[in-house]
DSSP file (Angstrom, degrees, kcal/mol; ACC not computed):
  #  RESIDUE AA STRUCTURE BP1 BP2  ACC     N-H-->O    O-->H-N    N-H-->O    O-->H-N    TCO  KAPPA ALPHA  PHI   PSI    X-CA   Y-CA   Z-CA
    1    1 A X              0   0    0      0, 0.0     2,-0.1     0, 0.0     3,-0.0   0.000 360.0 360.0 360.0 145.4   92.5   74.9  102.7
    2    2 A X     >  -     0   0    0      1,-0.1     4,-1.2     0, 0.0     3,-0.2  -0.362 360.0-105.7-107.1-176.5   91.5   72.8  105.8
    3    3 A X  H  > S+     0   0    0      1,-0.2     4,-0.5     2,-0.2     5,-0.2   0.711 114.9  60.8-106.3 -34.3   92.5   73.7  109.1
    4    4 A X  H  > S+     0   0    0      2,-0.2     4,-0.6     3,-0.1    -1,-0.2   0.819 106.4  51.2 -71.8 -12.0   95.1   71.2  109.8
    5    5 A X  H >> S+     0   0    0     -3,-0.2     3,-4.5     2,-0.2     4,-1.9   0.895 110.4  53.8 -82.8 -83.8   97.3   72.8  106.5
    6    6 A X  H 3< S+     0   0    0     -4,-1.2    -2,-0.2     1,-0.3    -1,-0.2   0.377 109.3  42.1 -57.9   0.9   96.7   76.0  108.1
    7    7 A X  H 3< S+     0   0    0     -2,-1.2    -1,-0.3    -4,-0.5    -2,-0.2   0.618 116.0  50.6-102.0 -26.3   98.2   74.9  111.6
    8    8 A X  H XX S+     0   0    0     -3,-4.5     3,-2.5    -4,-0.6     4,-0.5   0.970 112.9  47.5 -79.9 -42.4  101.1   73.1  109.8
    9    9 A X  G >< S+     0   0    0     -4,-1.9     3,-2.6     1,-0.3     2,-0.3   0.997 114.7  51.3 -56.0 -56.4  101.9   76.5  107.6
   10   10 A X  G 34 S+     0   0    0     -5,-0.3    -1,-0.3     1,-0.3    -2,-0.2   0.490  90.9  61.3 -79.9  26.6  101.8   78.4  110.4
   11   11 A X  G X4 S+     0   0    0     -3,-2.5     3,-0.8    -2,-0.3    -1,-0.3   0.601  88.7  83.7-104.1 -12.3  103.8   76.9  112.6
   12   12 A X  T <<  +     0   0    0     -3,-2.6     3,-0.3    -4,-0.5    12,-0.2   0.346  67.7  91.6 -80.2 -10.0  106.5   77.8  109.8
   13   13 A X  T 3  S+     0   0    0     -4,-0.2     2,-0.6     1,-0.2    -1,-0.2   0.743  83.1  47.6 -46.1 -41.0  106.9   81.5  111.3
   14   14 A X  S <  S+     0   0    0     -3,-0.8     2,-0.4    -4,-0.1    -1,-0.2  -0.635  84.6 128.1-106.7  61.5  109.6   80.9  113.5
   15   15 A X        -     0   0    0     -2,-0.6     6,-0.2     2,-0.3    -3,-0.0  -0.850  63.4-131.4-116.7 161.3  111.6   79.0  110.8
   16   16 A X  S    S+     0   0    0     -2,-0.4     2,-0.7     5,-0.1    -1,-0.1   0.681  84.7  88.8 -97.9 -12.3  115.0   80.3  110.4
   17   17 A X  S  > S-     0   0    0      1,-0.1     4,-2.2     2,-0.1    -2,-0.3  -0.588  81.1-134.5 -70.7 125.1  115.1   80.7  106.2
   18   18 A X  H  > S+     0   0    0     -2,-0.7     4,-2.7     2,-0.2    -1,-0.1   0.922  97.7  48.9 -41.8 -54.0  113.6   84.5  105.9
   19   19 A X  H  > S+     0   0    0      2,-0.2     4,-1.6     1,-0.2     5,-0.4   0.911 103.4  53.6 -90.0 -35.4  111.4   83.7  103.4
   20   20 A X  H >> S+     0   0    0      2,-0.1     3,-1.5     1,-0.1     4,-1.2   0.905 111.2  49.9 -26.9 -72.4  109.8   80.8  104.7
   21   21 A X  H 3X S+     0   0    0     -4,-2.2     4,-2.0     1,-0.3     3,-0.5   0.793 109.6  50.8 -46.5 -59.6  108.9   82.8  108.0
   22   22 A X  H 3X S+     0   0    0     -4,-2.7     4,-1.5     1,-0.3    -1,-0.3   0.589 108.2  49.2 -70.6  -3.6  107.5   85.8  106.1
   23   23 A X  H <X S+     0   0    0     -4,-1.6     4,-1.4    -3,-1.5    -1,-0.3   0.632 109.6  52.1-102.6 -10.9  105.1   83.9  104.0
   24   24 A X  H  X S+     0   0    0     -4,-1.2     4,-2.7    -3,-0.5    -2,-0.2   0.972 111.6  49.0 -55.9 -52.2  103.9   82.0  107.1
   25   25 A X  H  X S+     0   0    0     -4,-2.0     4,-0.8     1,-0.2     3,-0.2   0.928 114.2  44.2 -37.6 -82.7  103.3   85.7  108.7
   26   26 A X  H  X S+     0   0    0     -4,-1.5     4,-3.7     1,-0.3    -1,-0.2   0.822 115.2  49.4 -62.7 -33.9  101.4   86.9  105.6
   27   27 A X  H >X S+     0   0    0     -4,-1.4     4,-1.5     1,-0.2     3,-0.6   0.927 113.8  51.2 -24.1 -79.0   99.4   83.3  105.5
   28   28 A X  H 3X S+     0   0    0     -4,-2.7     4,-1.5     1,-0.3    -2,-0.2   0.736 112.2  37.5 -15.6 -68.1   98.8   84.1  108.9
   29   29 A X  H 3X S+     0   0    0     -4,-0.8     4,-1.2     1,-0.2    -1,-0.3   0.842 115.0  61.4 -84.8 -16.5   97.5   87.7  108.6
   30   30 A X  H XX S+     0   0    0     -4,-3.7     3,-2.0    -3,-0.6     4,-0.8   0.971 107.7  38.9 -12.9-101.3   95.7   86.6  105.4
   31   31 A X  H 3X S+     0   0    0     -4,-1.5     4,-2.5     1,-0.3    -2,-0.2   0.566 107.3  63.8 -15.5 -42.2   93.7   84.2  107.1
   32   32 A X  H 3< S+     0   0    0     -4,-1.5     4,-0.3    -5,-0.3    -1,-0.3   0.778 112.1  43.7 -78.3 -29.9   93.2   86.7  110.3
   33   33 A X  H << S+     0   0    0     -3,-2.0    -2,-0.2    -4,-1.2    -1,-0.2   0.571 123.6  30.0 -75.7 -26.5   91.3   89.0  107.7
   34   34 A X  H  < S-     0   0    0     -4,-0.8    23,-0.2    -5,-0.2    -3,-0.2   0.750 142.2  -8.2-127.8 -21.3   89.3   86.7  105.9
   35   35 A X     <  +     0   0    0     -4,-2.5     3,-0.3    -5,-0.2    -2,-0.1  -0.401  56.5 171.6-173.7  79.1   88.3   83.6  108.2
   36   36 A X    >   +     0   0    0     -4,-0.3     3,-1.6     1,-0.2    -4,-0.1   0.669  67.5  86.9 -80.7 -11.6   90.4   84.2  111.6
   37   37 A X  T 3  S+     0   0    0      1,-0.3     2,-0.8    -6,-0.1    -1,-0.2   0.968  91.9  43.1 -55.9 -58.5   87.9   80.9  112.9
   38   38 A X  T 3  S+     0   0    0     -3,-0.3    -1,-0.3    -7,-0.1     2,-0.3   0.098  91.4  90.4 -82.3  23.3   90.4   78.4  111.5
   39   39 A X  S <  S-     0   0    0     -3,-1.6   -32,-0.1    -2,-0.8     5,-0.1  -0.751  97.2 -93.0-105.5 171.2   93.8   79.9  112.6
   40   40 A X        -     0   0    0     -2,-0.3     3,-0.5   -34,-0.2     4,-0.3  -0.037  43.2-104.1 -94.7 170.3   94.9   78.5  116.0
   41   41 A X  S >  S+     0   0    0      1,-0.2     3,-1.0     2,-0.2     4,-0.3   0.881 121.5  57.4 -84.0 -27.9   93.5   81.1  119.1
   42   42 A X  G >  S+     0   0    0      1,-0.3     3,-0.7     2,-0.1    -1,-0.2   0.946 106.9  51.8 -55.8 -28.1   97.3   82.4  119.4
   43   43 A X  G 3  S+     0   0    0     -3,-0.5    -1,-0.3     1,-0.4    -2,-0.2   0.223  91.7  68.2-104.2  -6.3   97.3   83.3  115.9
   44   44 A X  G <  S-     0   0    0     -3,-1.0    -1,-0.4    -4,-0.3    -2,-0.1   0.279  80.3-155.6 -87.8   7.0   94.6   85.2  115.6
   45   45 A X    <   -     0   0    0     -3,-0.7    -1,-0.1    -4,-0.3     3,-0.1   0.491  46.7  -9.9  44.2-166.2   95.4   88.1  117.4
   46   46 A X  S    S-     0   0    0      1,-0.1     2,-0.3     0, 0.0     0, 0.0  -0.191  71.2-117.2 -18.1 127.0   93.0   90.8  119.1
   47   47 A X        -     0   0    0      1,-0.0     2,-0.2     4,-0.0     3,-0.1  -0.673  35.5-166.0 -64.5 137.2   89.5   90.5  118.3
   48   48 A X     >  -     0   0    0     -2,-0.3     4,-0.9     1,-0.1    -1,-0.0  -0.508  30.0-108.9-119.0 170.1   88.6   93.3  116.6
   49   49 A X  H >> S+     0   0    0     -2,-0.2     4,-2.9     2,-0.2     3,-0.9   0.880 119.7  58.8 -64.5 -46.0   84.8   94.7  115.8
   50   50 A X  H 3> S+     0   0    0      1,-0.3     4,-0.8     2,-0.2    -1,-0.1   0.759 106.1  41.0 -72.4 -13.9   85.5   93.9  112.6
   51   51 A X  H 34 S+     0   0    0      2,-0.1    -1,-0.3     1,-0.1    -2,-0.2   0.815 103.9  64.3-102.4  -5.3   86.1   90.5  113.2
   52   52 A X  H << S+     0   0    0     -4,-0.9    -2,-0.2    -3,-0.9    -3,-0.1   0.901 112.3  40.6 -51.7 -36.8   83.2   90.1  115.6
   53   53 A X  H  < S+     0   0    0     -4,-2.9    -1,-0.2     2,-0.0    -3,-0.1   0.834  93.6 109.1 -81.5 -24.1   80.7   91.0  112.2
   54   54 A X     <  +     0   0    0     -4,-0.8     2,-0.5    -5,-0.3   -20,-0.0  -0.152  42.5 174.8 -81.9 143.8   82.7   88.9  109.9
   55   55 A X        -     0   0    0    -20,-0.0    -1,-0.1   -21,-0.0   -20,-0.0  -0.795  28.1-123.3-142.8 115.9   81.2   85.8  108.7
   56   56 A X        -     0   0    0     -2,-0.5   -21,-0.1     1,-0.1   -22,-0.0  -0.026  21.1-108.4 -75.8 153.6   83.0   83.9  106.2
   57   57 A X        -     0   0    0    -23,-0.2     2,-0.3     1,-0.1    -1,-0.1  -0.055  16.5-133.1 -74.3 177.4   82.0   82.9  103.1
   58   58 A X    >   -     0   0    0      1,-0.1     3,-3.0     0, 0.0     2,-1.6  -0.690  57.6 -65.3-126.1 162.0   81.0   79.4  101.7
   59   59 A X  T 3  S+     0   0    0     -2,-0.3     3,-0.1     1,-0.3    -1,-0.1  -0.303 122.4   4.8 -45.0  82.2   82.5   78.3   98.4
   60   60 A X  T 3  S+     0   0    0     -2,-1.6    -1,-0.3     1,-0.4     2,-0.2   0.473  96.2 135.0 121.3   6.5   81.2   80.5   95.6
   61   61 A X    <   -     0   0    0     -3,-3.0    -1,-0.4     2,-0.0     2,-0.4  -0.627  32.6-172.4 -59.8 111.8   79.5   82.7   97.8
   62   62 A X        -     0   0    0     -2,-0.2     2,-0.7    -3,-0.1    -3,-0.0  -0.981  19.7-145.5-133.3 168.8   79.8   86.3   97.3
   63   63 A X        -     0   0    0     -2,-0.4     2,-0.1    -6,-0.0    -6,-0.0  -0.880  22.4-155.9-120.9 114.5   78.7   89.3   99.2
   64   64 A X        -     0   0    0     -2,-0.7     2,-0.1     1,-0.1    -2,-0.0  -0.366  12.7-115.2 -99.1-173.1   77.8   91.9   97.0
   65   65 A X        -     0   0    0     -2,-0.1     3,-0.2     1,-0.1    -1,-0.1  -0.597  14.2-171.5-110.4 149.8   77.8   96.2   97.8
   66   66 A X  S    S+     0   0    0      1,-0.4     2,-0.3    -2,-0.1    -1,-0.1   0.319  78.9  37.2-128.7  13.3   74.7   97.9   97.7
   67   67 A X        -     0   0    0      2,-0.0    -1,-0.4     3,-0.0     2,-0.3  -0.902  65.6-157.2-156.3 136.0   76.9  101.5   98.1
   68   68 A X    >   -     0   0    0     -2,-0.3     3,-1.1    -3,-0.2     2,-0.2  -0.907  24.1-121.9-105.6 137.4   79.9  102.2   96.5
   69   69 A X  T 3  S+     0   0    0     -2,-0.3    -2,-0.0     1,-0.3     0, 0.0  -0.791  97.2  22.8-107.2 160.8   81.9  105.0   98.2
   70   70 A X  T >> S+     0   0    0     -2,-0.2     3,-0.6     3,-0.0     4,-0.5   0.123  80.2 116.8  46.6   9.2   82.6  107.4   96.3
   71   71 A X  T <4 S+     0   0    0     -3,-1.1     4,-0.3     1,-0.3    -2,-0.1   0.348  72.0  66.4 -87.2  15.2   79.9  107.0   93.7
   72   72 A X  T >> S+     0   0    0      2,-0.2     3,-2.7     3,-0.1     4,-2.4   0.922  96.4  70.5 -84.9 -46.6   78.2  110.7   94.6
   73   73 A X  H <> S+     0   0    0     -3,-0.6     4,-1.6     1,-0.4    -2,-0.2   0.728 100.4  39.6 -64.5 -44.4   81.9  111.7   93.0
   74   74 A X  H 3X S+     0   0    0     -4,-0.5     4,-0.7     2,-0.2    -1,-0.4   0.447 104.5  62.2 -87.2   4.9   80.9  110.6   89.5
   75   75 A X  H <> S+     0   0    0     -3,-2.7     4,-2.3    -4,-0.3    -2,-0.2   0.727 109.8  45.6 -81.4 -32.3   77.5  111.9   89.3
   76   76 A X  H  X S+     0   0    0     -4,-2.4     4,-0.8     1,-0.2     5,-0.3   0.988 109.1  55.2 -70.1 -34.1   79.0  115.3   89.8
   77   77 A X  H >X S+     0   0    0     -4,-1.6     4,-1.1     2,-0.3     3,-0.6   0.679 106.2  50.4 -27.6 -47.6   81.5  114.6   87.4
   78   78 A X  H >X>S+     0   0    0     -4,-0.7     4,-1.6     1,-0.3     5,-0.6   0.938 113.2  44.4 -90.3 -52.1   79.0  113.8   85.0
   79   79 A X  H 3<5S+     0   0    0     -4,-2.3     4,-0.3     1,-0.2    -1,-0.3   0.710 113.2  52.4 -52.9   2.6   77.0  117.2   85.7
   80   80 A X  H <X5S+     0   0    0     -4,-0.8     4,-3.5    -3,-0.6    -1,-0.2   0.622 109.4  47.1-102.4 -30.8   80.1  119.0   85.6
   81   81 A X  H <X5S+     0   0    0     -4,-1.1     4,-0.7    -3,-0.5     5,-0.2   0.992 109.9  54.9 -72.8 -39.7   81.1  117.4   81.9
   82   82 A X  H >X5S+     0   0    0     -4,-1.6     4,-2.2     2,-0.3     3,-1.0   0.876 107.5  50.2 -49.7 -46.1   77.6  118.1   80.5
   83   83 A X  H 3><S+     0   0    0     -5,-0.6     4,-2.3    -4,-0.3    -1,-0.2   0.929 112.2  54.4 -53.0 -45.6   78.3  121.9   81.6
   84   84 A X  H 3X S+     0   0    0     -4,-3.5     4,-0.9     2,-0.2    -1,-0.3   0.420 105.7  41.3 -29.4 -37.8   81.1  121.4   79.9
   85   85 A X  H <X S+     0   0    0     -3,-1.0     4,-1.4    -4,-0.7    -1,-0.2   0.720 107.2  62.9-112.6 -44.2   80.1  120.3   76.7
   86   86 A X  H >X S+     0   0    0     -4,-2.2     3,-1.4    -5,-0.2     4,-1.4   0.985 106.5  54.0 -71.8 -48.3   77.4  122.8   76.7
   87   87 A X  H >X S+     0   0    0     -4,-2.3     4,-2.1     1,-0.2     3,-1.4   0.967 105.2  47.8   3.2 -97.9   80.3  125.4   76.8
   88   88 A X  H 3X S+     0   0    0     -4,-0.9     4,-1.3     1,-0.2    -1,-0.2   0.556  99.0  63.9 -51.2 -17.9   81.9  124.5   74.5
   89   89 A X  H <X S+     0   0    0     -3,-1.4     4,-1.1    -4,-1.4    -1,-0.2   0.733 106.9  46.0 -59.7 -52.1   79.3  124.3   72.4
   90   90 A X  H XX S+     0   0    0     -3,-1.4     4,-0.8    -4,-1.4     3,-0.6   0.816 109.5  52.4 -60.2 -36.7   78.7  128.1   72.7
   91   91 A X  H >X>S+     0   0    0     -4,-2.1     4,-6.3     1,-0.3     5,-0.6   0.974 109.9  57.2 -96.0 -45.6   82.5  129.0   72.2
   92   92 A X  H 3X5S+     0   0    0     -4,-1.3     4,-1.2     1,-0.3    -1,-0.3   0.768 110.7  41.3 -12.4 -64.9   82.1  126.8   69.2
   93   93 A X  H <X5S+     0   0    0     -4,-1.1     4,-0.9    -3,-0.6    -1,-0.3   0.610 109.4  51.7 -47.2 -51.1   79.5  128.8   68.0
   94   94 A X  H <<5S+     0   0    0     -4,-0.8    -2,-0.2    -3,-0.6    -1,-0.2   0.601 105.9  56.9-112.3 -14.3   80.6  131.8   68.7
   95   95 A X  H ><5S+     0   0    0     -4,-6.3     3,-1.8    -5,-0.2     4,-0.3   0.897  95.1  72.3 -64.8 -26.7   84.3  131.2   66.7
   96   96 A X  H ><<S+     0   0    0     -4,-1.2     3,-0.9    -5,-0.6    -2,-0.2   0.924  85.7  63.0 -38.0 -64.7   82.5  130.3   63.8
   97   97 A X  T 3< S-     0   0    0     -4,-0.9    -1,-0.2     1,-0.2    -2,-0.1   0.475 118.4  -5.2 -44.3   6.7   81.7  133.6   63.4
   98   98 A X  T <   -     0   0    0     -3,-1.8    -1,-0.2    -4,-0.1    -2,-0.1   0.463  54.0-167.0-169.0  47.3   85.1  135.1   62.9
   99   99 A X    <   -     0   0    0     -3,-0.9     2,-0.8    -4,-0.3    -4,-0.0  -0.116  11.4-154.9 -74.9 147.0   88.7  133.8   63.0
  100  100 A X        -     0   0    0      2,-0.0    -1,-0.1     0, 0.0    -2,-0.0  -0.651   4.9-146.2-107.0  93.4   91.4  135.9   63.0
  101  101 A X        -     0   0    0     -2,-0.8     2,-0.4     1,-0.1     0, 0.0   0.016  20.2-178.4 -64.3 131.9   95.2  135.1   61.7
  102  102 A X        -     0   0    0      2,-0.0     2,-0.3     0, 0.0    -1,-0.1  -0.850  14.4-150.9-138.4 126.0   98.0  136.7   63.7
  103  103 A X        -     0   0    0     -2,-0.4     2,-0.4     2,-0.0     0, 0.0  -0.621   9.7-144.6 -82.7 141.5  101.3  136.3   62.7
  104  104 A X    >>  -     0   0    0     -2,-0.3     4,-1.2     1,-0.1     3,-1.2  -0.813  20.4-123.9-106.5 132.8  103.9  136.4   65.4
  105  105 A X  H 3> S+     0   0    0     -2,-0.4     4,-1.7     1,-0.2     5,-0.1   0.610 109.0  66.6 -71.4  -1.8  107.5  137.9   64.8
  106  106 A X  H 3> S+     0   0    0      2,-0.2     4,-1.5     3,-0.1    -1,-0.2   0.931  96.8  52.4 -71.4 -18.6  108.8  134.5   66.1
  107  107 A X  H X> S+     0   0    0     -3,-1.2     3,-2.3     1,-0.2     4,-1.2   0.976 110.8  47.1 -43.8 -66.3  107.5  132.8   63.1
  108  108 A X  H >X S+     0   0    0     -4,-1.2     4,-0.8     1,-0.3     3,-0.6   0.749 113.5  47.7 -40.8 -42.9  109.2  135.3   60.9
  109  109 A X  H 3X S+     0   0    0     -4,-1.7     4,-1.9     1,-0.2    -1,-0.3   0.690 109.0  52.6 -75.4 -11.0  112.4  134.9   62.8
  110  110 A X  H <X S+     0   0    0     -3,-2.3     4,-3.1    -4,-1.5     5,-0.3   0.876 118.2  39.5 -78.8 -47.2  112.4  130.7   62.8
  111  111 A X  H <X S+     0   0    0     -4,-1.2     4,-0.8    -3,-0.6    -2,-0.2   0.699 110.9  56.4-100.0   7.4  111.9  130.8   58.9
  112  112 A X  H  X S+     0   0    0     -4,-0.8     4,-1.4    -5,-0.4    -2,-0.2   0.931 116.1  39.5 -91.4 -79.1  114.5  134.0   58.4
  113  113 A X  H >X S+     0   0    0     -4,-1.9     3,-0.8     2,-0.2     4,-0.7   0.864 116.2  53.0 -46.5 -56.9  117.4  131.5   60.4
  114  114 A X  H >X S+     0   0    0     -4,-3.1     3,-2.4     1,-0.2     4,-1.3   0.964 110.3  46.3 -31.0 -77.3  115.9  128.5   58.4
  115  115 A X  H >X S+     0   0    0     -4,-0.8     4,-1.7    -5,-0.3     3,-0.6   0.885 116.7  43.9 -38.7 -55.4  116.5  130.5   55.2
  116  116 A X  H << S+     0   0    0     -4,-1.4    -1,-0.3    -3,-0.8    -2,-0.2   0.573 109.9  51.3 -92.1   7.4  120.0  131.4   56.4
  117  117 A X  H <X S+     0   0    0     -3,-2.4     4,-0.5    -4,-0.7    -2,-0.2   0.438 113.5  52.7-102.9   4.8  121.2  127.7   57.8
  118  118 A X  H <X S+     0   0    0     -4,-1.3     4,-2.1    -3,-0.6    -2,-0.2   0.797 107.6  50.4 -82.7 -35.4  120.0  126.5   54.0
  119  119 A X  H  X S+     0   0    0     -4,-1.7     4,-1.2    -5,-0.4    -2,-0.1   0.736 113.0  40.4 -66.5 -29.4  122.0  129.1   52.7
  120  120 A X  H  4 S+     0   0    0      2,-0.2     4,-0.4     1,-0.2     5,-0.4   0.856 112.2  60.5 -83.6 -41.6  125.5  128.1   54.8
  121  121 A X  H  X S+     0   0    0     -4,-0.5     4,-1.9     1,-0.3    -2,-0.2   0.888 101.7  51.7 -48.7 -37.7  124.6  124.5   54.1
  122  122 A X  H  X S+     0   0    0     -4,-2.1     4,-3.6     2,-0.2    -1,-0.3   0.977 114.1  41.5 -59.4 -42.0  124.8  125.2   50.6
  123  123 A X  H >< S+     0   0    0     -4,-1.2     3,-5.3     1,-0.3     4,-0.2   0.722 109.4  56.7 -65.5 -78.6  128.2  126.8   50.8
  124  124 A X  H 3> S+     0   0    0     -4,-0.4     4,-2.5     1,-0.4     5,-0.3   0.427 106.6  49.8  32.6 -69.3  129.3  124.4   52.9
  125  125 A X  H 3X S+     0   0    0     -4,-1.9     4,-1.9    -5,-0.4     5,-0.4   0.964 111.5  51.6 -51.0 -53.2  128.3  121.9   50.2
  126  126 A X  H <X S+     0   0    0     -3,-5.3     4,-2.4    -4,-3.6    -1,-0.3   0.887 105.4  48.9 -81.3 -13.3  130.2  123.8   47.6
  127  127 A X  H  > S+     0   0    0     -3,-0.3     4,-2.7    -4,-0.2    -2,-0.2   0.981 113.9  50.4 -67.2 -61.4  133.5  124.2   49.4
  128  128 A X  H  X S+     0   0    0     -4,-2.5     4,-1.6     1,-0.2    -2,-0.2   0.916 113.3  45.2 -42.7 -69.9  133.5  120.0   50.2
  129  129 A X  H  X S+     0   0    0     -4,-1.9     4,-2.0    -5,-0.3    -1,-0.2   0.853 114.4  47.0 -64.2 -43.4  132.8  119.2   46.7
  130  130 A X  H  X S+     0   0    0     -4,-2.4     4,-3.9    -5,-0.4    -1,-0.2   0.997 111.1  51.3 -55.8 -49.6  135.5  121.8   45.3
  131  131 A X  H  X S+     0   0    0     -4,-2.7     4,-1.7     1,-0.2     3,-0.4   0.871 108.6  55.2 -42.9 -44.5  138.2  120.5   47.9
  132  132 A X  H  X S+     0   0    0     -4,-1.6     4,-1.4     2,-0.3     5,-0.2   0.785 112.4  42.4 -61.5 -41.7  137.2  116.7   46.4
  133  133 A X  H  X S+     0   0    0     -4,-2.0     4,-1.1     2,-0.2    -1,-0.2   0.928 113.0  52.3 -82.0 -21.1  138.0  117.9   42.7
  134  134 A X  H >X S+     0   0    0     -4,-3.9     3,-2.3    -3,-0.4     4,-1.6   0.998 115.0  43.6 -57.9 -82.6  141.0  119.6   43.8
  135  135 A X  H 3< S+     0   0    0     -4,-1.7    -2,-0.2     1,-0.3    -1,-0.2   0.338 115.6  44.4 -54.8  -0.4  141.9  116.4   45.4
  136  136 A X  H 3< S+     0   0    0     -4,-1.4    -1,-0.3    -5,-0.2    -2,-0.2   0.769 110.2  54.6 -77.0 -33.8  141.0  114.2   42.7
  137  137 A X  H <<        0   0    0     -3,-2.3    -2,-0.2    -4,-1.1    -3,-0.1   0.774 360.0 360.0 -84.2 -26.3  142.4  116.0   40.3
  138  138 A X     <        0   0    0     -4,-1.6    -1,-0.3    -5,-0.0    -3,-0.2   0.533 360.0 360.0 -99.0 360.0  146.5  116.5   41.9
């Protein structure tokens, strides 16, 4: 985008449609972020430090990082999963040697009610099916 598009778009702020005006704005503060030379001097607001250092890039240009923040945060992460694994490794180890079954009196009580809603279901079954012969039959 050349600098005479960017003076006509932005002149489009103070337009009375809503949405015009706020995607002139956000042109605008684009632009003030990424290459503040080519907006007009009102429009660029305060000079900032950060826009004293900035120096924009050329077509195809990039400026790559030579620190990532946060990247101390996944080397502990990875010593911490390794501790981990070596854990687990032991408890591994040390279930082999033995498991123990324990049955819980909810089981028993879950298949005891199973056992008695198979049991209504049946009657249940046989009362419908007598009324039906009754009523076939008259």
């Amino acid at each position: 985008m050349d600098e005479d598009l960017l003076h006509d778009l932005s002149k489009y702020k103070s337009y009375k449609d809503k949405s015009v005006s706020a995607s002139a704005r956000s042109l605008i503060q684009l632009f003030r972020e990424k290459n503040p030379q080519l907006l007009e001097r009102k429009d660029r607001g305060k000079p900032t430090e950060f826009q004293r250092d900035l120096v924009p890039l050329n077509y195809g240009q990039t400026n790559p990082k030579s620190y990532l923040e946060g990247a101390e945060i996944l080397q502990q992460d990875q010593q911490n999963m390794s501790n981990d694994e070596s854990d687990e490794e032991e408890d591994q180890q040390s279930d082999e040697e033995g498991w123990v079954d324990v049955s819980h009196s909810e089981d028993e009580d879950d298949e005891e009610e199973e056992e008695e809603n198979q049991d209504d279901k049946q009657e249940n079954d046989n009362q419908v099916n007598i009324y039906l012969t009754l009523n076939f039959i008259s």
